[in-house]
Backbone as CSV, one residue per row, in Angstrom:
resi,resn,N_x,N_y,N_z,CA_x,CA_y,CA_z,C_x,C_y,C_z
1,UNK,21.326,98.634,133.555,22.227,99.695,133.182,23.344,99.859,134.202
2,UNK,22.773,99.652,135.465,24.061,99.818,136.525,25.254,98.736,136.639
3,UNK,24.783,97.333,135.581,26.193,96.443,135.752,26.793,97.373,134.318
4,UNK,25.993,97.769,133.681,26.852,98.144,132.388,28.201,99.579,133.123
5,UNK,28.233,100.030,133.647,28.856,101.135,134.269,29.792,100.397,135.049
6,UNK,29.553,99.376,135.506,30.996,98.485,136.655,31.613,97.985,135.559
7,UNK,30.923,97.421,134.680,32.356,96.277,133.795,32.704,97.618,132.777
8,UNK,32.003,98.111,131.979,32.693,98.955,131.084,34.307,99.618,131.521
9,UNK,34.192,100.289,132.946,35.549,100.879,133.550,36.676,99.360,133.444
10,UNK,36.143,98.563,133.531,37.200,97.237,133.524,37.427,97.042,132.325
11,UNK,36.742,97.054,130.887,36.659,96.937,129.862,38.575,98.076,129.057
12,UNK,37.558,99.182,130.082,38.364,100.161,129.437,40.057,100.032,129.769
13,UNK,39.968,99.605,131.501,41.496,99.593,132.077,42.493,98.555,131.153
14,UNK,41.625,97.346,131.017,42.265,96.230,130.161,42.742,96.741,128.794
15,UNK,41.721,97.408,128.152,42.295,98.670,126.644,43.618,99.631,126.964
16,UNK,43.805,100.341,128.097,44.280,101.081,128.164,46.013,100.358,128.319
17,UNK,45.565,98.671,129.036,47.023,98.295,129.043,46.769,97.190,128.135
18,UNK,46.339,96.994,127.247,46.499,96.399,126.145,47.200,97.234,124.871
19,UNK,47.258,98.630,124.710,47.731,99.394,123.902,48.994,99.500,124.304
20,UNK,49.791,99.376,125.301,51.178,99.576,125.365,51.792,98.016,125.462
21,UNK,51.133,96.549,126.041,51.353,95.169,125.418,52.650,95.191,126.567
22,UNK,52.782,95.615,127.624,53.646,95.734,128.135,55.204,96.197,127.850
23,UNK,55.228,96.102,126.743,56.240,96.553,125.907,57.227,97.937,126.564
24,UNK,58.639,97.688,127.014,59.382,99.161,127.629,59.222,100.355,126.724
25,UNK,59.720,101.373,127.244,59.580,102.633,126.462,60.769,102.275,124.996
26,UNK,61.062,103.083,123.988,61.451,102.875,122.995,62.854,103.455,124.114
27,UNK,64.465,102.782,123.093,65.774,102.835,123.946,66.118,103.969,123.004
28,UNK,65.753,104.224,121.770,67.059,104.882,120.902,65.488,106.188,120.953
29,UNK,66.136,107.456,120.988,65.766,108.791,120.718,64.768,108.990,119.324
30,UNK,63.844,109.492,118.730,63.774,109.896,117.241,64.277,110.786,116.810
31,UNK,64.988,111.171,115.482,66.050,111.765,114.836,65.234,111.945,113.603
32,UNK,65.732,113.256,113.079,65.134,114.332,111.764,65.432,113.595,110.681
33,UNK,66.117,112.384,110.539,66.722,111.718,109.154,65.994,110.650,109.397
34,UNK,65.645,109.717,108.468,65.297,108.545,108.834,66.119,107.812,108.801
35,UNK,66.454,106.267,109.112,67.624,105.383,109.460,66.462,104.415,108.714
36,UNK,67.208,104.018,107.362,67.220,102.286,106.486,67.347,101.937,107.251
37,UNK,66.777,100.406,107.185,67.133,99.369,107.065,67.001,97.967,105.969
38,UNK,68.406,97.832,105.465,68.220,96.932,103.657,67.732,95.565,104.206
39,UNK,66.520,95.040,104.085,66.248,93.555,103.886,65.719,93.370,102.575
40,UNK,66.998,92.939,101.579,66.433,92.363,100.199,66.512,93.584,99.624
41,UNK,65.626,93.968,98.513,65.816,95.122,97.785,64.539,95.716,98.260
42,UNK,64.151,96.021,99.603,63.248,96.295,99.882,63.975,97.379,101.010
43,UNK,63.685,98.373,101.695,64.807,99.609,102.250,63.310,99.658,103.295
44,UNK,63.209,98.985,104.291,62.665,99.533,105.802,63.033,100.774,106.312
45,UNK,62.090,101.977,106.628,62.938,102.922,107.335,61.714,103.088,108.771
46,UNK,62.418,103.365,109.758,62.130,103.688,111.189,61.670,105.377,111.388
47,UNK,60.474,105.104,112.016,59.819,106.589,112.412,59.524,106.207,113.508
48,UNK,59.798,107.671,114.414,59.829,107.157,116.243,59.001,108.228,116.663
49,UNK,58.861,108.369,117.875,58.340,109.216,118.613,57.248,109.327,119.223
50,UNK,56.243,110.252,119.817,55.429,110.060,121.119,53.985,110.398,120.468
51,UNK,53.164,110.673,120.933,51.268,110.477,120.809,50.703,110.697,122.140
52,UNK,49.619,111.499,121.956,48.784,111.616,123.064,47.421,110.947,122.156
53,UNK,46.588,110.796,123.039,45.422,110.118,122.908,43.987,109.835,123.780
54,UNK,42.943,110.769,123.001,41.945,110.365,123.732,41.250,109.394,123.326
55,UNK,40.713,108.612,124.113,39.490,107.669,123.820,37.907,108.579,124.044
56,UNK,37.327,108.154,123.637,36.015,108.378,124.196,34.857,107.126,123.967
57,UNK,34.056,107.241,125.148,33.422,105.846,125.249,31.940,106.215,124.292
58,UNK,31.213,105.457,123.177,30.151,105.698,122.507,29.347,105.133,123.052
59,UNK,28.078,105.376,122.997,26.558,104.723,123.185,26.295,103.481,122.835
60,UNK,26.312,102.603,123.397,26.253,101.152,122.365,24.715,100.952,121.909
61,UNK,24.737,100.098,120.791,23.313,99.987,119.757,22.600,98.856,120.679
62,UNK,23.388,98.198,120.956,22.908,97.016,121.388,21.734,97.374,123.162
63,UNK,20.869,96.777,123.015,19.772,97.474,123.848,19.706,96.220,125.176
64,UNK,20.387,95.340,124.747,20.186,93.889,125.810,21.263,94.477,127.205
65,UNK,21.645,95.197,127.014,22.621,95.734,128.069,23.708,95.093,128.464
66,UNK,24.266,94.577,127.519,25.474,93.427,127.421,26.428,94.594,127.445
67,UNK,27.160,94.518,128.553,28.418,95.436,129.177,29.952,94.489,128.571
68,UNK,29.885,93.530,128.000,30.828,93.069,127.579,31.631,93.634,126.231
69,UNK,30.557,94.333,125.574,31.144,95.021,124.551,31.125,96.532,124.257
70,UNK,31.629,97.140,123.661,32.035,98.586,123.861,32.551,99.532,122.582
71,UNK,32.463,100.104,122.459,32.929,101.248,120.786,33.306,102.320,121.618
72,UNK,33.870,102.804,120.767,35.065,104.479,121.283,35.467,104.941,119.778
73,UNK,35.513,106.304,120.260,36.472,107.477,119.373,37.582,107.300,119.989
74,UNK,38.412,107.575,118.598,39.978,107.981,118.516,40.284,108.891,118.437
75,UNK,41.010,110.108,118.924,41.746,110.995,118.352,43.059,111.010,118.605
76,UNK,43.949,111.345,118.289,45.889,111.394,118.250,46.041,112.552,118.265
77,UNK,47.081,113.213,118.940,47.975,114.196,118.166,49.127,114.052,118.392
78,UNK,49.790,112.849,117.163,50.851,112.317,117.061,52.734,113.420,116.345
79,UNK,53.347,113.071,117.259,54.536,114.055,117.329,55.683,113.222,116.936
80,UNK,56.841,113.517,116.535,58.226,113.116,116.083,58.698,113.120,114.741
81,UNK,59.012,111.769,113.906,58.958,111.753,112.512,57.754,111.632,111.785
82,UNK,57.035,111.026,112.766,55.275,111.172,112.116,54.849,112.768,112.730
83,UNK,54.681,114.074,111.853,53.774,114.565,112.793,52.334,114.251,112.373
84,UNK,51.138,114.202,112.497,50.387,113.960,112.384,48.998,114.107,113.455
85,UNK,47.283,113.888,112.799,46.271,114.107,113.655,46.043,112.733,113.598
86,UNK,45.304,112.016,114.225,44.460,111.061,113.796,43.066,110.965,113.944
87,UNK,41.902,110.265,113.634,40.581,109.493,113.975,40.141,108.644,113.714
88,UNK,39.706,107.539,114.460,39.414,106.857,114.264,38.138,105.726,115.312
89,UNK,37.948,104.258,115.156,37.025,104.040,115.886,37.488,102.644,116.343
90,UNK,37.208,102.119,117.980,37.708,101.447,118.418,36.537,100.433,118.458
91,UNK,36.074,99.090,118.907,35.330,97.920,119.172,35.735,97.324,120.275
92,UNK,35.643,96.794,121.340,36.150,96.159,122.414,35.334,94.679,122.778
93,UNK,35.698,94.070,123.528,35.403,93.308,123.993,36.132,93.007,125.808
94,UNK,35.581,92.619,126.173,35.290,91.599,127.644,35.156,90.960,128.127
95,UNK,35.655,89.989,128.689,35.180,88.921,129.382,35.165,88.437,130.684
96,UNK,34.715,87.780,131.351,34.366,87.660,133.053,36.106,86.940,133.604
97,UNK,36.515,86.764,132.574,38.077,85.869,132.803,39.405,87.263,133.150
98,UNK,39.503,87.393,134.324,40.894,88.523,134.598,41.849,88.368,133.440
99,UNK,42.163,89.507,132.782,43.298,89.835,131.932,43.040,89.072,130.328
100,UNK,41.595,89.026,130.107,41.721,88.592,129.035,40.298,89.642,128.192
101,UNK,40.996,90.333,126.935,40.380,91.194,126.412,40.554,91.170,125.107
102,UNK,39.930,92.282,124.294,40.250,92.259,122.726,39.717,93.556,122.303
103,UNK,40.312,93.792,120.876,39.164,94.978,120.467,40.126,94.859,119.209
104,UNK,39.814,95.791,118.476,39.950,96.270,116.598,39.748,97.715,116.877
105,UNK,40.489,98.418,115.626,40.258,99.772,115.548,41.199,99.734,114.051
106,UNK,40.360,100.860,113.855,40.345,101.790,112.285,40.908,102.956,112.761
107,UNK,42.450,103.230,112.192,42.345,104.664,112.126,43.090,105.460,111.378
108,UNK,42.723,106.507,111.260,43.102,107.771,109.201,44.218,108.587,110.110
109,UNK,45.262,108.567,109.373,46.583,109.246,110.129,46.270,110.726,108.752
110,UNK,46.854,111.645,109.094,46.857,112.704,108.056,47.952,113.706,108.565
111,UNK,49.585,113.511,107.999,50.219,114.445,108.594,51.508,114.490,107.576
112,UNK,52.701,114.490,108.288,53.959,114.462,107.542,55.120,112.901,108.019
113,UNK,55.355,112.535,107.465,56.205,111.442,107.588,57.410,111.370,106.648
114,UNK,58.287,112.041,108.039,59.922,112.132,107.328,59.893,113.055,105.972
115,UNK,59.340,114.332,106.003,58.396,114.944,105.505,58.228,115.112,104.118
116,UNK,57.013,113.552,104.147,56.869,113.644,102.845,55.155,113.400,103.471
117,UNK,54.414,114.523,102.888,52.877,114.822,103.087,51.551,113.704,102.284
118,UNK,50.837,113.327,103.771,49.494,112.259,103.012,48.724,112.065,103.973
119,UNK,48.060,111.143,103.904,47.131,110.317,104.882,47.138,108.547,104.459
120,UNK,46.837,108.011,105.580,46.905,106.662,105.377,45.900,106.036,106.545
121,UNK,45.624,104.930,106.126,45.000,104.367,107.415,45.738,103.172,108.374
122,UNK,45.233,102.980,109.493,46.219,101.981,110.211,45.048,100.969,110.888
123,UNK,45.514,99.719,110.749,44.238,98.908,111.161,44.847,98.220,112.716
124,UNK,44.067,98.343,113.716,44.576,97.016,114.837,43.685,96.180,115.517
125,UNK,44.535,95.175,115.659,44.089,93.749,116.107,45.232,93.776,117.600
126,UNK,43.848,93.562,118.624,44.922,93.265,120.376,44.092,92.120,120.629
127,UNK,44.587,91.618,121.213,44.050,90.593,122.473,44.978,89.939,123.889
128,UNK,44.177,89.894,124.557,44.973,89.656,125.917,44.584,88.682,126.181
129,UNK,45.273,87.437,126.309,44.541,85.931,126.860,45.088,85.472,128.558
130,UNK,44.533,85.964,129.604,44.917,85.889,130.475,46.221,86.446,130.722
131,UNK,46.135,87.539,130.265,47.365,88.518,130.756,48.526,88.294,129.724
132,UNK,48.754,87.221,128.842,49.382,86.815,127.595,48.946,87.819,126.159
133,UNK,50.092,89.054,125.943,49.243,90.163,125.141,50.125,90.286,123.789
134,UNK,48.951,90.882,122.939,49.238,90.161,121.643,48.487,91.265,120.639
135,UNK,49.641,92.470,119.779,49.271,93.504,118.935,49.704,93.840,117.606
136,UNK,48.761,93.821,117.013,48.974,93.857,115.395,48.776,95.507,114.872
137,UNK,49.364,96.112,114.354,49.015,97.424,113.953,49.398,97.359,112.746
138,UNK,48.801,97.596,111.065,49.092,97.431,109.866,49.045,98.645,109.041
139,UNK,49.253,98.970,108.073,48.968,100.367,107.349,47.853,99.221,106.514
140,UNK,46.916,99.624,106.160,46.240,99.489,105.547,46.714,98.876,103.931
141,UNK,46.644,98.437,103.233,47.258,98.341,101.619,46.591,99.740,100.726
142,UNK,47.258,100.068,100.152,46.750,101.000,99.189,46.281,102.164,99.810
143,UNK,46.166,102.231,101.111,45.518,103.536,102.036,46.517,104.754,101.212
144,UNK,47.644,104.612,101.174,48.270,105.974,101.424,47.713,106.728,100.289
145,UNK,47.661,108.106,100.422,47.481,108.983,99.438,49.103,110.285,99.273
146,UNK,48.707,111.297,98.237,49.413,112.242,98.373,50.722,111.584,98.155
147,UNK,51.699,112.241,99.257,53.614,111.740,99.210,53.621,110.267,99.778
148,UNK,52.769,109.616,100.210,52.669,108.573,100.897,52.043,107.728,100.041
149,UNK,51.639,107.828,99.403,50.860,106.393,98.008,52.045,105.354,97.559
150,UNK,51.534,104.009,98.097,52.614,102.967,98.092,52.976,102.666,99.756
151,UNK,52.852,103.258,100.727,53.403,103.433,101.986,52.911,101.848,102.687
152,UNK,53.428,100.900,103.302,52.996,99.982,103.714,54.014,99.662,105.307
153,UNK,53.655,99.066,106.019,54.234,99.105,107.607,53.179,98.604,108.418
154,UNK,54.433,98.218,110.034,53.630,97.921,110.626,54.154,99.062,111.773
155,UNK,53.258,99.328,112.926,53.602,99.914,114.172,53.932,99.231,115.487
156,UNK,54.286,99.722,116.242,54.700,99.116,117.525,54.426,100.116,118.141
157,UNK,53.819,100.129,119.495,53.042,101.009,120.709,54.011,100.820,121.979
158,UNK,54.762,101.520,122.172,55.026,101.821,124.058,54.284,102.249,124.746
159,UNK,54.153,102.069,125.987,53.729,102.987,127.165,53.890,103.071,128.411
160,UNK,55.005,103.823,128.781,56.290,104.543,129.730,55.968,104.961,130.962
161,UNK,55.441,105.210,131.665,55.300,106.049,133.202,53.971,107.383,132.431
162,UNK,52.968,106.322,131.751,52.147,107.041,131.324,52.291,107.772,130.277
163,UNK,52.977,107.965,129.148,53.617,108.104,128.138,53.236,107.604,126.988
164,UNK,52.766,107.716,125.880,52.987,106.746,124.980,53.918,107.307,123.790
165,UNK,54.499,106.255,123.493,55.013,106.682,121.766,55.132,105.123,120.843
166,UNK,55.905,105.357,119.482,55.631,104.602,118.802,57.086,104.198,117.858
167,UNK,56.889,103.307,117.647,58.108,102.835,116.524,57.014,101.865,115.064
168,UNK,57.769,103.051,114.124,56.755,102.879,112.938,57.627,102.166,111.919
169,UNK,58.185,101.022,111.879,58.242,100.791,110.662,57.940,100.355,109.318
170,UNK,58.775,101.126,108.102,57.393,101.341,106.856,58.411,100.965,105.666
171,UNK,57.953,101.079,104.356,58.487,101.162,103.396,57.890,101.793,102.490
172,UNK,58.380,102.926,101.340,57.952,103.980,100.554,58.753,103.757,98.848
173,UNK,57.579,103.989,98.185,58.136,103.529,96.759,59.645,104.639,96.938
174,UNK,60.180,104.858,95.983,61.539,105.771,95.898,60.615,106.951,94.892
175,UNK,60.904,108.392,95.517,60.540,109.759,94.751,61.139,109.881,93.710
176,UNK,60.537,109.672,92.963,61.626,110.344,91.198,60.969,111.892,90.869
């Protein structure tokens, strides 16, 4: 149990800078309108702004005491053109190799976006291959409900002088 307590904190530091991918803070402000963008007859629009976030570390099932792998709670309380809560659940991984990590997470957004009211889910895929970092964040297909049914996108994660925020871009059937 006592190696499980040394690598887990390493587990976690590698998560914590695997979620921002090194990536600078976002350059342009978020703004009350959303800003198109036309590729094809398809109308991209941009949602910006910041997120706080706890993790929390879960009990693992696994009884062999393999410290290489790891589960966590999500929670958000995401601010800007998204306002929104989130929850969700994280998976990790570890390995004895510096700067190389991974994990997946599930998570149910439920708020306002450019304010049109729903919930949706967002799926991610990280991995770090020797410090070489690499993040997928998806809306789910078909997740959205409510003003958001049809909603599809991907996200992008900053993280600033301890900061995080986000650049969401999505696409939304047209309101008739």
């Amino acid at each position: 149990m006592k190696n499980q307590t040394v690598v887990r904190p390493a587990i976690f530091a590698c998560l914590c800078l695997s979620l921002g991918f090194g990536r600078t803070a976002l350059s342009r402000t978020h703004s009350q309108n959303p800003t198109p963008t036309q590729k094809g007859a398809v109308v991209t629009t941009h949602a910006t702004g910041t997120f706080d976030v706890k993790l929390t570390p879960q009990p693992s099932e696994d009884k062999s005491d393999d410290a290489t792998l790891g589960r966590m709670t999500i929670e958000k309380q995401i601010h800007g053109d998204l306002e929104a809560t989130s929850k969700g659940q994280m998976l990790t991984a570890g390995t004895p190799v510096k700067g190389s990590a991974g994990y997946v997470a599930i998570e149910r957004i439920s708020g306002t976006l450019h304010g049109r009211t729903g919930t949706f889910i967002l799926q991610h895929t990280g991995t770090m291959n020797r410090g070489a970092l690499q993040l997928s964040i998806t809306v789910v297909p078909a997740s959205g409900t409510g003003q958001l049914t049809g909603l599809t996108g991907k996200m992008d994660i900053q993280i600033a002088g301890g900061k995080h925020s986000y650049d969401f871009a999505y696409t939304l059937p047209d309101s008739h």
